[in-house]
C-alpha positions, 0 to 999 in steps of 0.5 A: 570359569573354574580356574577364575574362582580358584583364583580369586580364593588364593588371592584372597587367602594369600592376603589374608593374614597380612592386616597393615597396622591401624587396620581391624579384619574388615579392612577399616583403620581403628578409631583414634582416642579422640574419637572414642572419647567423643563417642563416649561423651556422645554415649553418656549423653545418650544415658543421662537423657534416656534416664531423663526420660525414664523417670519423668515417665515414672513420675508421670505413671505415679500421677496417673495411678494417684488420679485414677485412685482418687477418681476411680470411683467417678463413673459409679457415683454420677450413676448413685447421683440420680438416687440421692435426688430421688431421696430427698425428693421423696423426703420433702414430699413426705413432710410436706403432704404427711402420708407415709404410703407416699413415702415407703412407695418413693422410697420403694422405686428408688431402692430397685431402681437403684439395685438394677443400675448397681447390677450395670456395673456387676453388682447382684444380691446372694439369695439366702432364704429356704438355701441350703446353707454355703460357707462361701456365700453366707455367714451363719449368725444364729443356729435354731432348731426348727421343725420340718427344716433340714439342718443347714437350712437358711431360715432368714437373713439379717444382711443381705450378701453381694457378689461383684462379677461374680467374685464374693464382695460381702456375705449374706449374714443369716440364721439356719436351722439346727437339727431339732433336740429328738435328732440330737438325742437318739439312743441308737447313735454311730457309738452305740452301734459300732459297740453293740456289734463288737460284742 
């Protein structure tokens, strides 16, 4: 069994280096020009229709993206829809019956009821008032000193502030304690001090 195997190699390396012409290392003739000439046309044809495809895919996505800016917003507004109708509702029933109690009370419902289906879709108030004061949620429009507050207090709110997802949308815009004028005013301040030692 040995001997066939050896063999089979010298038949195999004797022929070997000897490839008739118009023949390539597998034993197969090479392609003729026309062939690869028909080849390539096939080739370019190939090319042009996948750059067909491509950009007619690019328009396509271009489409897509523009739909989806310009209707984006539609699940969120078909949801403020209701709200609207309640509003006019509530402005109608006003003028009609005259009571302002009425009014604020149908306003009042629409408002929360509005702010609870906003938090379906991430939305939550930043809570401001008796806060310390963060540079990241709220934005300070007035300082005053007030008595009995710590400096950075939030002492009220002049805009409520947003978060989507929790991710800032706007921020709280709010009034915050100073310190009172008998803290600012001390004798014994860190200046003083440090130079009362030195001597």
């Amino acid at each position: 069994m040995k001997d066939k195997e050896k063999d089979r190699k010298q038949e195999a390396t004797a022929g070997g280096p000897e490839v008739a012409e118009g023949e390539n290392a597998g034993g197969e003739a090479a392609p003729s020009p026309s062939v690869v000439a028909e080849e390539l046309v096939e080739l370019r044809k190939r090319l042009a229709y996948l750059a067909a495809e491509f950009d007619n895919y690019r328009k396509r996505s271009a489409r897509e993206k523009e739909a989806l800016v310009s209707f984006g917003n539609e699940r969120l507004l078909r949801a403020i829809l209701p709200f609207l109708d309640n509003l006019e509702r509530a402005i109608s029933q006003a003028g009609s019956s005259g009571s302002l109690e009425a009014l604020l009370s149908g306003v009042r419902l629409t408002y929360d009821q509005f702010l609870a289906e906003l938090r379906k879709f991430g939305l939550e108030q930043i809570s401001t008032e008796g806060e310390a004061f963060d540079p990241n949620l709220h934005e300070a429009i007035a300082q005053i000193p007030w008595e009995g507050k710590p400096e950075g207090t939030v002492l009220s709110e002049g805009r409520k502030g947003y978060l989507l997802n929790g991710r800032l949308l706007r921020p709280a815009q709010v009034t915050v304690a100073a310190p009172t004028a008998g803290s600012t005013d001390r004798e014994d301040g860190p200046d003083s001090d440090v130079s009362g030692r030195g001597n």
